[in-house]
N, C-alpha and C positions, 0 to 999 in steps of 0.2 A: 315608055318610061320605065316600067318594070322589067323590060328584057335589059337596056340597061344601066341599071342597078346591079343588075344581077349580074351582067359582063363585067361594071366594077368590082362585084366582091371579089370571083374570083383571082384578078392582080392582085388585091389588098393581100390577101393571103397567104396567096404565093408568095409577095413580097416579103411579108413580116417574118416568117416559115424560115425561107434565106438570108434572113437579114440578123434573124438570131437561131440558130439550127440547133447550140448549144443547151440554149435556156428550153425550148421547145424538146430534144430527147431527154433533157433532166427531168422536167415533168412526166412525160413519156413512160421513163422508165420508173419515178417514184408511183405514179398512177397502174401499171404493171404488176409492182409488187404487192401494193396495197388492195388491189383487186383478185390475185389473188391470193390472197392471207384470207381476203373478206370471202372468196367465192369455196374455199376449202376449208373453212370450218363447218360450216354447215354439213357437207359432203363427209368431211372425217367424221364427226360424231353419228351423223347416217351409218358411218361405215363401223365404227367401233359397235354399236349399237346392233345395227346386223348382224356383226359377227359373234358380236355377245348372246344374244338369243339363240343364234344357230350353234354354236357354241353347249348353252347349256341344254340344247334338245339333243344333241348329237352324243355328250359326256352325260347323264344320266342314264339311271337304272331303264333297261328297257321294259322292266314291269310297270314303273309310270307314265313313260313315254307312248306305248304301244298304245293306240284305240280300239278297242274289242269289244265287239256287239255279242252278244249272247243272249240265248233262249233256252228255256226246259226242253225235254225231248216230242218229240210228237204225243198228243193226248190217247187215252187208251182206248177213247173213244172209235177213232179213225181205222178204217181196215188197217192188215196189218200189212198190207202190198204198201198202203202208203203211205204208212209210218218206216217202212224201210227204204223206201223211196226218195223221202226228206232225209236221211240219214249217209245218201250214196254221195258222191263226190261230183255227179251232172248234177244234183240241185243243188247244193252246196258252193259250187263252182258261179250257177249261175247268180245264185242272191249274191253272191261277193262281187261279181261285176258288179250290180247293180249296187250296192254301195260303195262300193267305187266311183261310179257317177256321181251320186248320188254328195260325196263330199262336198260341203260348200265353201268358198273359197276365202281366206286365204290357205286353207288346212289341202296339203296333197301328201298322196301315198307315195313309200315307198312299194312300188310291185316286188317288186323283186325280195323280196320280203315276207309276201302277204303270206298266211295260211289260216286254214278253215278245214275243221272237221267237228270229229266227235269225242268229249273227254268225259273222266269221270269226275264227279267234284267232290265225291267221298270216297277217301283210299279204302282200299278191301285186304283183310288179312291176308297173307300166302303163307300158307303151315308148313309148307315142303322141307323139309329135317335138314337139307344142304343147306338153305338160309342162314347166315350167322344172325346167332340170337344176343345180343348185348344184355346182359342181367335179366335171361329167358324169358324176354318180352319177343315176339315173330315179329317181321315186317311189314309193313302197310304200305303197297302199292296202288301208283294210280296207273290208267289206260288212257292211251290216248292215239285216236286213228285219225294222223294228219298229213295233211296236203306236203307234197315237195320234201318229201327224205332222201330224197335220190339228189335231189340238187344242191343241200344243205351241208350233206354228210357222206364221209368216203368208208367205203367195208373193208375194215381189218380184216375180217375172218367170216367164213361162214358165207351164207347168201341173204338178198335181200327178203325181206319177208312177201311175198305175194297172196293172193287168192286164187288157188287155182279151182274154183267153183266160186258160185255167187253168194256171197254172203247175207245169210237171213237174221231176222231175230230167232231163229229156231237151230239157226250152226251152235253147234258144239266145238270146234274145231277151227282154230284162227291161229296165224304166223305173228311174230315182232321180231322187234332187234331190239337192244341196248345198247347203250351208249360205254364208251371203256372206261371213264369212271364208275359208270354204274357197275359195267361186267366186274371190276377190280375191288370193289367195296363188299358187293352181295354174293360173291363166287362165284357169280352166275359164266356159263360157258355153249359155246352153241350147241344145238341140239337137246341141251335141257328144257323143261316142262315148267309148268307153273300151274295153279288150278283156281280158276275164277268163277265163285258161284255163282247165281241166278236168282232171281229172287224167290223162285219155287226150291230152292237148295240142288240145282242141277248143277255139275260140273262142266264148265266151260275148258278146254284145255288149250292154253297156249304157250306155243312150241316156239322159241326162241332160233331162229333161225341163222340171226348172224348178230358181228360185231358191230358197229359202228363210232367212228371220229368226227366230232364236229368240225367241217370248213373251219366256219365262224363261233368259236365258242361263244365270244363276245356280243355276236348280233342278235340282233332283235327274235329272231327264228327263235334261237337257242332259250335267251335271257330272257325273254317275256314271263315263260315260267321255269328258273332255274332247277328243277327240278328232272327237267326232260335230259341233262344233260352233267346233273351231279349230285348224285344222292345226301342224303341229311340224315346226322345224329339227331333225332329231335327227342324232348320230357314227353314223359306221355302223362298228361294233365287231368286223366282220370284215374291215375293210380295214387293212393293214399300215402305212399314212398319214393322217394325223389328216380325214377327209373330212366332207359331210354329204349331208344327202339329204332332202328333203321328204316327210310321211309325214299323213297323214286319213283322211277315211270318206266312203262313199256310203251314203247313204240309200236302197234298192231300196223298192219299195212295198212294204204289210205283207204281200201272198201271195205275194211273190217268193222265199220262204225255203226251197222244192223247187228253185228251182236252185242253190241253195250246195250241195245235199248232191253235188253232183257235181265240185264244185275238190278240189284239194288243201292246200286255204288250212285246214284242219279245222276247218270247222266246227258249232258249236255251239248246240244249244237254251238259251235263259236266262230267267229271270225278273226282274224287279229290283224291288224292293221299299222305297221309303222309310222310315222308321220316321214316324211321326204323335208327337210329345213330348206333345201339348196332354195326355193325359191321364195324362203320368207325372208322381208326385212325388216328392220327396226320399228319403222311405223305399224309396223302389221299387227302391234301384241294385242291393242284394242280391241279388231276387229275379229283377231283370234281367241283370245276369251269369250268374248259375247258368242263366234261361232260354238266352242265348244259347250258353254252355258243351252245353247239353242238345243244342241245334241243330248245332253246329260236329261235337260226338263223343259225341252220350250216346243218350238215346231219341227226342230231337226230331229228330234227323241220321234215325233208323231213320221216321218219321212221315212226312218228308220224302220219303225213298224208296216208301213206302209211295204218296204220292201222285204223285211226277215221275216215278220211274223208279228202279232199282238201280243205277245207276252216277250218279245226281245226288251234287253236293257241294252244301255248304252255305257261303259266303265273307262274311265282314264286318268291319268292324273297329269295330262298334261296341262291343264287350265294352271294347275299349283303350282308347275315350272313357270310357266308364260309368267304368270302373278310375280313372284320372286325375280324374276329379271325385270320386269317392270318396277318393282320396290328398288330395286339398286339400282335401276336408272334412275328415278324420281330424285333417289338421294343424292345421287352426283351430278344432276344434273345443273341445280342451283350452286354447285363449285364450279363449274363450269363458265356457268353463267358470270359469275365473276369475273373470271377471267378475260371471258370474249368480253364484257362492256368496257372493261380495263382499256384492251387494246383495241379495240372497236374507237372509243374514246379519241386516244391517244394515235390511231392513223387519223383520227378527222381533224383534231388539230394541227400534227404538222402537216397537211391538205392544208388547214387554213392558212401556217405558215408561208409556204409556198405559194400561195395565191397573194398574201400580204408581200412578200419579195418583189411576185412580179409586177405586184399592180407598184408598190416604189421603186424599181427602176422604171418605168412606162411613166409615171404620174408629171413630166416634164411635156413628156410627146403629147400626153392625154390632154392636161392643161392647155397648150396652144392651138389643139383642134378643137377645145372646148372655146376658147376665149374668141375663136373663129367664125365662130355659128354652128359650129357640131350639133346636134341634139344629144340628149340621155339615151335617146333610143337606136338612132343611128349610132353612135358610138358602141354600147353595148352590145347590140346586133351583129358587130364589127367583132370586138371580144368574143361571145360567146361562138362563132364561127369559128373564127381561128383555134380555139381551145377546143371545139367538138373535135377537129380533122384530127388532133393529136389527141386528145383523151379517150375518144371514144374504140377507137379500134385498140387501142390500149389495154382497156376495160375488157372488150370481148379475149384479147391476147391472153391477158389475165387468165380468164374463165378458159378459157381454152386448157391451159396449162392447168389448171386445178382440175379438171374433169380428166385429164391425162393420168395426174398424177395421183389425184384419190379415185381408184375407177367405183368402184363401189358407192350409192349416195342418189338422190334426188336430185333431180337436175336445178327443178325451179326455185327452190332455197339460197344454192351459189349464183344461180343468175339474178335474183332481185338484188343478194348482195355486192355483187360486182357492176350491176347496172346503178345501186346506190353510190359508188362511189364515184365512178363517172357521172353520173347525175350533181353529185355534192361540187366537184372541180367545177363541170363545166358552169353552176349556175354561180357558187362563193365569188369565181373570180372578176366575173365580166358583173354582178351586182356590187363588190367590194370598192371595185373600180371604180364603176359610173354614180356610185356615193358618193365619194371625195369628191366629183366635181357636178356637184349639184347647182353650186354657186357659180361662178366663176370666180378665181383667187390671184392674188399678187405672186409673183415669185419673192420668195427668200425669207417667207416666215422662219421660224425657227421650227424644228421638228425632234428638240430633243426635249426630256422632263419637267427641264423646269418651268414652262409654261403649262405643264399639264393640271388641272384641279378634279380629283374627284365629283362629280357631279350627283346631284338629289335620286337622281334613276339611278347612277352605279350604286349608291349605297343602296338603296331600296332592291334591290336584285342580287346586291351581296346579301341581304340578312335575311331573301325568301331563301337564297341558295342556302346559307348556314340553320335556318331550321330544317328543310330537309333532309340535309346531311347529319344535325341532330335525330332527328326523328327515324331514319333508314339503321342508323347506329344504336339507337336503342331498341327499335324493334328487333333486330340482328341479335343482337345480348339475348333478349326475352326467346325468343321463339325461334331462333337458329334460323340457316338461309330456305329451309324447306317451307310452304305454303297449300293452303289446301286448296286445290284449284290449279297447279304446277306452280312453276318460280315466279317468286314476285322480283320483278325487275326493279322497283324501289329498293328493293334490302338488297339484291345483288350489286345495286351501285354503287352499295355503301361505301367501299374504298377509294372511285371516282368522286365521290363527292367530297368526303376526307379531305383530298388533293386537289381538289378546284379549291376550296377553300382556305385553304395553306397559301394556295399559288396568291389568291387575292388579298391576303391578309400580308405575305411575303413582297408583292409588287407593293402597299402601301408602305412599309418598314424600312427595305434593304436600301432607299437613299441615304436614309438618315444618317446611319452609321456613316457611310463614306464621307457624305458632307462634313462631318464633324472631325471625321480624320482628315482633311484637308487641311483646317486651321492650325496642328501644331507641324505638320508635312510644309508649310507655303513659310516657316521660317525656319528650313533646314536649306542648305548649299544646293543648288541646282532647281530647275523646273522639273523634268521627270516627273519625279514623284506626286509631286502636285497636280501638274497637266492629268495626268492616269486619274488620279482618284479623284478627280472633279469631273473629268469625262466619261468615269465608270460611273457616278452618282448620275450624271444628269444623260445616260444612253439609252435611248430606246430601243434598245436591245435586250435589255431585261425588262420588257414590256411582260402584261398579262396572257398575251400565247406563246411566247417562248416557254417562261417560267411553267405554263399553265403546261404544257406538252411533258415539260423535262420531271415535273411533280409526278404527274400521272403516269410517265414511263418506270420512272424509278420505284414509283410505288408499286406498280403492277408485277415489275420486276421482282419486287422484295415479297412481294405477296405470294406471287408463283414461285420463289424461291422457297418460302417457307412450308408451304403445302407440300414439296416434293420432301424437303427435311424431314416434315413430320409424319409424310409415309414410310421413308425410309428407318424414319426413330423407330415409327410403330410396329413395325416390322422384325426389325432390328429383338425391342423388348418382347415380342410375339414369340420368336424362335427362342431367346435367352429364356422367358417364361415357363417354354415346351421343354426345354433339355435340360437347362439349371448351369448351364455351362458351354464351353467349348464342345466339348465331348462328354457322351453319358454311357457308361457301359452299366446294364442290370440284368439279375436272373429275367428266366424267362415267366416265373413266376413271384407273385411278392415274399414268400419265403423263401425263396434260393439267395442263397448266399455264394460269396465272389471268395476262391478259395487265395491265400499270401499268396503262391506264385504267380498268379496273372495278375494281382494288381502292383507285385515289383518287375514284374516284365513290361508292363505297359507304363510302369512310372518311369522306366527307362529309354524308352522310345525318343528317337527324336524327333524336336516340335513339342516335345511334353513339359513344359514351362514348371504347370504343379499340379498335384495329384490330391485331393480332398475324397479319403471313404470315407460314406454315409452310410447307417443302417436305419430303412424306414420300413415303419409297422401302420399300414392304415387299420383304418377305423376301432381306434381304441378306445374304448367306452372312458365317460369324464364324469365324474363324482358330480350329484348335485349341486348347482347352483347356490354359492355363497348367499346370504341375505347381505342387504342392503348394497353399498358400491365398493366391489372387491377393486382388485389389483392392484398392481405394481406400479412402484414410479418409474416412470420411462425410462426404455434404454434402447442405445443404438439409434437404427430409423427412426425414432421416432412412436409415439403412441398412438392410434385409433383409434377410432370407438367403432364397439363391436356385442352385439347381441348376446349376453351370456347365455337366454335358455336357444338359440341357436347351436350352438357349439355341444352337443349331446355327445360327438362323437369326434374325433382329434385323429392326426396321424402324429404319432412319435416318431421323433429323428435323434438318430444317435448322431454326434459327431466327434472330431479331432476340434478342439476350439481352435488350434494354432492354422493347420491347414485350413480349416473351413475361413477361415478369415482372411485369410490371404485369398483365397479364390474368389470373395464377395470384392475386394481391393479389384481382383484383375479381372473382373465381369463388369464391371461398376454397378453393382447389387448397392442396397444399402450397406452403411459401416455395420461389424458386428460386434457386440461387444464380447470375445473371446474371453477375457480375462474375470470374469462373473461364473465362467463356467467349470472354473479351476476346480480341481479334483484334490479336495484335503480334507482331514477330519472323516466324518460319517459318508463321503462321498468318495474318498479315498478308492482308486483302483482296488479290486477283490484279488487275491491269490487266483491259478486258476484253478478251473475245477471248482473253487469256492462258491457256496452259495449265500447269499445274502440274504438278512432277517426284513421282513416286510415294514420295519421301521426305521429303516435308513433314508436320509430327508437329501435328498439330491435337488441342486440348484437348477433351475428352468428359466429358460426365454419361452415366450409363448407370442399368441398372436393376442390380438386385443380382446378378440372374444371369448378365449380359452381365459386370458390373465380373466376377466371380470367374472367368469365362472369359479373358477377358484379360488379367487382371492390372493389376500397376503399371506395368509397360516400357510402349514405344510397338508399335504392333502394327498391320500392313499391311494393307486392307480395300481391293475393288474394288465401285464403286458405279456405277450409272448418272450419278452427279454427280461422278466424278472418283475415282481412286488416287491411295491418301493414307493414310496414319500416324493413327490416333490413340492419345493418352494420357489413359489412367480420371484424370479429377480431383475425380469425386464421384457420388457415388447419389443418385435420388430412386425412391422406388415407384411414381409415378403422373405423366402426362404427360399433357396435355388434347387435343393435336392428336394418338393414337392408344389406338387398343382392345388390341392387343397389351399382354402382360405384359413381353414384349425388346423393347426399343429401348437406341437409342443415341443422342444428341442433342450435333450440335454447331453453331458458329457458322455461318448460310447463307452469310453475306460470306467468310467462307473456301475456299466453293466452286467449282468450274469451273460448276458448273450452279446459279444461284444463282433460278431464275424460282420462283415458289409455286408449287406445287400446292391449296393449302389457305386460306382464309383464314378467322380466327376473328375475331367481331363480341363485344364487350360492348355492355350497355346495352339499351335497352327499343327498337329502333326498329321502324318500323313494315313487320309480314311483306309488306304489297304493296307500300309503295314498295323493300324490299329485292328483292323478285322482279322487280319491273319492270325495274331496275337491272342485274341478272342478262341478263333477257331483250334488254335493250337494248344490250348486247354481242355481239349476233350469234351467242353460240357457247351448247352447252346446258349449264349446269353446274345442281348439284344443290345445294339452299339448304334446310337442316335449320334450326330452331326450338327452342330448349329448351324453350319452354310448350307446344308441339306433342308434344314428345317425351313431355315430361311429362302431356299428357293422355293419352296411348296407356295408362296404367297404372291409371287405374280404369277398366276394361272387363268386368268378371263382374260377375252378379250377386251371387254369392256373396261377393267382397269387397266389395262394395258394401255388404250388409246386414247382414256383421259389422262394417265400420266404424259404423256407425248403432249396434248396437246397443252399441258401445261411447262412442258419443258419448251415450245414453241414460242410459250407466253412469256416467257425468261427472255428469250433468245430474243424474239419480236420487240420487246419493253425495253431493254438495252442497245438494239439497231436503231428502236425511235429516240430513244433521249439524247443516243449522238447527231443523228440526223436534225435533233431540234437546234442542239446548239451548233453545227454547221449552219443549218438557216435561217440562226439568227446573228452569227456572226456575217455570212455572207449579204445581209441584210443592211448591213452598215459598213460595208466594205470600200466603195465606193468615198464616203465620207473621210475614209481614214489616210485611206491611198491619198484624197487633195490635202490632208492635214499635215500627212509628213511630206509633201512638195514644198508647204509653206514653209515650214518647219527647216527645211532643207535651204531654201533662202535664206534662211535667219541665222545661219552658220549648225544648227542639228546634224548629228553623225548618222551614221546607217547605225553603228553598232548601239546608239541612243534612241536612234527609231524604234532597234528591236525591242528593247525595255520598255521604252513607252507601251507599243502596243502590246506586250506582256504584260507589264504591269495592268492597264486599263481592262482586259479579259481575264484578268484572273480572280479578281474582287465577285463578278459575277458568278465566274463559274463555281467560286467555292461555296457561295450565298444559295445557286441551286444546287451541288451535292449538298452542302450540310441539312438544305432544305428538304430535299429529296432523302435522302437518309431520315431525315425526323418524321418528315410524315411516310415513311415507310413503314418503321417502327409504330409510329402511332396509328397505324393503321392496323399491324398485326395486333396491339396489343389490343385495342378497343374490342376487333371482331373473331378474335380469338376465343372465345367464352361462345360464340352463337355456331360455328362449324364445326363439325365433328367428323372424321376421315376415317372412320373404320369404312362406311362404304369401296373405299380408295385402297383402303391402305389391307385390309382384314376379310372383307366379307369373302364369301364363297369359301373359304377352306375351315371345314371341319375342324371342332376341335380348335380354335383360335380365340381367343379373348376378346370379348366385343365393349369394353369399358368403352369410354369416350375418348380421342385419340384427338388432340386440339393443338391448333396453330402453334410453331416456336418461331420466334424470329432466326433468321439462318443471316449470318454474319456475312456469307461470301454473295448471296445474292443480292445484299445492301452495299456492301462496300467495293465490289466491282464494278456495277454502273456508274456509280457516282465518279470514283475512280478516273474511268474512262472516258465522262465527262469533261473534268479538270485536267488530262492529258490532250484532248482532241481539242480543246479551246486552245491551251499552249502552243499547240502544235499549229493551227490553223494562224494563231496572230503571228506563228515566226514565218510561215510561208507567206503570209502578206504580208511580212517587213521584208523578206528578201526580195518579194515581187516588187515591191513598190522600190525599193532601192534599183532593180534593173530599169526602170522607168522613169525618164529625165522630166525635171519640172518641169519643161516647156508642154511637152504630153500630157502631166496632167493642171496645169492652171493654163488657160486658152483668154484670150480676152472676151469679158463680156460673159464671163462662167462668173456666177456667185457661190458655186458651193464651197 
């Protein structure tokens, strides 16, 4: 009996397979994309995430990066065979394999990299008279005899250092090299000398025997301690007068490391160890902190010991890297999170859609094998087969493709999600099915609205759904999308829930209108009108998972739209922030001043729109603190409140009021109030050469904190550009020619010192003829870039690959809200196509047809845009206050503004889905008013059809 059964299934689905091939690769190919969407997220943020880690171990300082074990030198205890012994490069050699091993896993070495010897950790004078002496302080050199110079570094001049006898604690007589920075700094040349005492005051002599070129100046060899490869001006911090003193390294050959143990310079045996990234991933950061936690003070420190010696330490700062890329993961994570439940969401409903399709084309065939003796089970069993053969290999196709195409990523993350989705079809369909015919039913119920009523449970699951979505939206406000513990998937849903509840509040409302536009429609000339908007009102086409699809695509849409906005705004105001402009040209120091001819040469240039000189003075001391509550009534941007005993110290700005305001117009800076700073009376431009009396009362904008320290009176300031009075006449918060948060900003023509410092460019001109222009003045000034500035900001991988996958979520959220309304039009297609057969009997044109069914999809579709538009908006607006996109938009570049950077609605990511919405309905009801016109009523009304 069961073999066959099972000979039956096979026909049955072969059968069904060729009987509809169509509807079977539509699914096919909707289940394909959607598996993998679902199977490469996962995989892409693996991958962004890997790369971001690897990323920031590979671009840091290799002084934090490197891992370097280290111990004092052998005790004095120990003969001195072997104390020079532990000092030689076979033991040395050996303890460095051994941790090498010894690493535990995720953390591996770079070899090719490693090096291990002997250094000193306290520089020792060199007296030698060729030394330059910078304000006749001598040089403080360190030593250092290590592994791999031969392979690091190529010889300019001279020969490699060697030992040509054994080197003891008792040699006098050792070779080095130097590095050509170093050679080029300290005068140093081959075959000169140097002399390194001893701790009895014996003279060590070492004989510089050649030059040396760093390979890699960059790598780890060299930068672990930049010092071996470029010397430093450094303060010498025990002189009672601000002094300097020249400070480097000798390179001794690698077995010269037995005569360090006889200075007093202490020094030290070391290892140094690069870290290798290539084969860390995203996930690894955990396990690599706690490794190196283990190392610094736990059982790796004791392992360590075990193999270098009991007084080894263990020194890195890579745990501090790992941490920080873990913190800006953390923080982008729950934006993320957003995203994917968005569109996560919104492929499961139009899955649901599509299952709802097919099971209403089928529900005629289903019904009479039901009404036959079918069982629930046997029929289902029936469904869920046929859906496996096509979904499942689908699903795997899917995943196949996303493991292709993201190669980088964990496998089993995209495969529960691609197995999720072929899971969700094959069980929605073949259950949604064999629901409807639980009973056995009559044909020719009605299946549109108007017999529909709200029932006790749907309300009761609308008002659990809308506290939720209250509750996810106000925690979101309170405490942003971050959570202690990772992301809380409640607050990340908040936007899907938004938009489920819109969809259900929208499915109870949107009849009403139409119906009521009926009645003054049904006594105008003609049916059309009428027929439409009584059959738009009562279509189960604007059911709860159409609407409920088209919400949450549009939303997600607008949501991912706005994040990408509001990186690029923050960005945007980040670079404007840094330059103050288009273009910034300034001395190279804060007093150099910008002499007339290069700032009429460069105002010349073309692309030079307008030209604003500024003269700015930092840190200019600010008269005490007014009693009670100073300043000015607002001007301009606006007023803030601002800390007056803060503001100790201000930068003054000279400006042009007229230019300077024009440039604030064409930056979109705040307005300025230029005309407050007119230059008349006691403020009156000075002759030149003229010096001004220290009570002339010059009119000032300031910042909120400067105005409340000064007040309203006029109030006496000494500047490098003159003593002089000013009077607060207005606030602005933001000033383009300074980073500072105090300043003080008055007329330049008013001053004793009136030359720029600074000049700020608008307009697009060109950065080399701008440099040229620069450099053709003889003097060196610094010429900054706002599209320069602005490219310095997407630099990680890691925002790199959450931007992507939010521009995915755009892309993905507008593919589903078309697709929704295709399948919910194609959903009722069938009905419409027998309506205008009838219609067509009753004397109805083709060209009446098309109106009709234009007319009756257009009410809907404009009900979900406008729908979809509002709760997109209300979705940015509500959870705008709780995300904040510096992580996104800021983080990792020095030097950048880390204010809080929060959602803007973005007008084209709202108004093009929707858009495309109301176009693809139009467009789909005229293609089935011309189909159904090529198809004669006798085709579609048959005897004994009731639809």
């Amino acid at each position: 009996m069961r073999h066959n059964d099972r000979a039956a299934s096979a026909p049955w689905i072969r059968t069904r397979l060729r009987t509809a091939p169509g509807a079977a690769t539509a699914l096919a190919v909707l289940v394909l994309v959607t598996a993998f969407l679902a199977a490469a997220f996962p995989r892409a943020v693996d991958a962004y995430e890997t790369k971001g880690l690897r990323h920031d171990i590979l671009t840091a300082d290799a002084g934090r990066s490197t891992l370097e074990v280290a111990r004092p030198q052998p005790g004095l205890e120990l003969p001195q065979a072997q104390r020079d012994d532990e000092a030689r490069s076979p033991e040395l050699a050996r303890i460095g394999a051994g941790l090498l091993k010894a690493l535990p896993a995720p953390l591996r070495a770079d070899t090719s990299s490693v090096a291990y010897g002997v250094r000193t950790s306290k520089p020792a004078v060199a007296n030698e008279p060729w030394l330059p002496r910078p304000e006749a302080v001598p040089p403080q050199l360190s030593y250092v005899a290590q592994s791999g110079l031969k392979e690091h570094a190529t010889l300019t001049s001279g020969a490699w250092p060697t030992t040509p006898q054994e080197v003891t604690s008792d040699s006098r007589e050792v070779q080095g090299a130097v590095t050509e920075e170093t050679a080029a700094e300290l005068k140093v040349k081959a075959g000169a000398t140097i002399t390194l005492l001893t701790a009895a005051q014996e003279p060590i002599t070492v004989t510089i025997t050649g030059i040396v070129a760093p390979r890699d100046p960059q790598g780890s060899y060299w930068s672990a301690d930049p010092l071996l490869r470029t010397p430093s001006l450094v303060l010498d911090t025990t002189s009672p007068f601000p002094v300097h003193y020249w400070t480097g390294t000798v390179l001794l050959a690698e077995d010269s490391g037995p005569a360090l143990l006889s200075t007093a310079a202490e020094p030290v045996l070391f290892w140094r160890i690069p870290p290798d990234p290539a084969g860390l991933t995203g996930p690894d950061d955990a396990r690599l902190t706690s490794v190196i936690a283990s190392l610094e003070s736990g059982p790796g420190l004791l392992k360590v010991r075990e193999i270098a010696g009991d007084t080894a330490v263990f020194a890195t700062g890579l745990g501090h890297i790992v941490e920080a890329n873990a913190r800006m993961r953390d923080a982008i994570s729950p934006v993320i999170a957003v995203a994917a439940l968005g569109i996560g969401s919104v492929a499961a409903v139009v899955l649901l859609m599509t299952g709802a399709l097919i099971a209403g084309r089928r529900k005629a065939e289903l019904a009479l094998m039901r009404s036959r003796g079918g069982s629930l089970r046997g029929i289902g069993g029936r469904l869920l087969a046929e859906t496996a053969v096509t979904v499942l290999p689908a699903s795997a196709l899917g995943l196949l493709l996303a493991t292709l195409a993201v190669g980088e990523g964990r496998f089993w993350p995209g495969a529960l999600a691609a197995a999720g989705v072929g899971l969700l079809v094959c069980v929605a369909l073949p259950l949604r099915t064999t629901l409807q015919h639980i009973r056995p039913t009559l044909h020719g119920a009605r299946e549109d609205m108007v017999s529909a009523r709200p029932s006790r449970r749907r309300t009761v699951a609308e008002l659990t759904l809308l506290v939720l979505a209250v509750g996810a939206v106000t925690a979101l406000r309170r405490r942003g999308t971050s959570a202690e513990g990772g992301t809380d998937l409640l607050v990340s849903a908040a936007p899907v829930l938004v938009a489920l509840i819109a969809a259900l509040v929208l499915v109870r409302l949107y009849p009403l209108p139409l119906r009521l536009a009926t009645r003054p429609v049904a006594r105008l000339r003609g049916a059309i009108g009428f027929l439409s908007l009584a059959r738009a009102g009562r279509s189960s086409a604007g059911g709860a998972l159409p609407l409920l699809a088209l919400l949450l695509a549009l939303a997600t849409a607008a949501f991912g739209g706005s994040v990408i906005a509001g990186i690029g705004d923050a960005r945007d105001d980040a670079a404007l922030a840094s330059v103050g402009a288009d273009a910034r040209i300034s001395g190279a120091s804060e007093r150099a001043t910008l002499p007339d001819e290069l700032v009429r040469t460069v105002r010349d240039l073309d692309g030079v729109t307008g030209a604003a000189p500024v003269r700015v003075e930092y840190s200019v001391n600010m008269p005490e603190a007014v009693a009670g509550d100073g300043g000015a009534d607002g001007g301009g941007a606006g007023t803030g409140g601002g800390s007056a005993d803060d503001a100790k110290a201000a930068a003054l700005v000279g400006i042009d009021p007229a230019s300077y305001a024009e440039l604030a117009r064409a930056t979109g800076l705040p307005a300025f109030p230029a005309a407050r700073l007119k230059a008349t009376g006691s403020s009156a431009p000075l002759p030149e050469g003229a010096e001004a009396g220290p009570d002339r009362v010059l009119p000032a904008i300031a910042s909120p904190a400067v105005a409340a320290r000064l007040g309203k009176e006029p109030r006496a300031i000494e500047t490098l550009s003159g003593d002089f009075k000013v009077q607060i006449v207005g606030t602005v918060t933001r000033v383009a020619s300074v980073s500072p948060t105090d300043f003080l900003v008055v007329n330049s023509a008013a001053l004793e010192q009136k030359a720029p410092t600074t000049l700020l460019l608008t307009g697009a001109p060109d950065p080399g003829k701008v440099r040229a222009a620069v450099e053709g003045s003889g003097k060196e000034y610094a010429v900054q870039l706002r599209s320069e500035e602005r490219a310095r900001y997407v630099n990680t991988p890691m925002q790199a690959g959450a931007e992507r996958i939010y521009l995915a979520a755009v892309a993905a959220g507008a593919g589903y809200a078309l697709l929704a309304v295709l399948l919910s039009l194609l959903q009722t297609a069938p009905e419409r196509r027998t309506l205008l057969a009838r219609l067509r009997t009753m004397g109805l044109t083709t060209g009446q047809g098309r109106k009709l069914l234009a007319f009756e999809a257009t009410p809907q579709a404009l009900l979900a845009a406008s729908g979809g538009l509002f709760t997109g908006w209300a979705t940015i607006v509500l959870l705008s206050p709780g995300i904040d996109l510096v992580p996104l938009a800021l983080a990792g570049v020095a030097g950048s503004d880390t204010s809080p950077v929060l959602l803007r609605t973005d007008l084209w990511s709202l108004a093009l889905p929707a858009a495309g919405v109301v176009a693809l309905a139009a467009a789909v009801a005229g293609v089935q008013a011309w189909w159904a016109s090529r198809r004669g009523s006798i085709t579609e009304l048959r005897a004994g059809d009731s639809r």
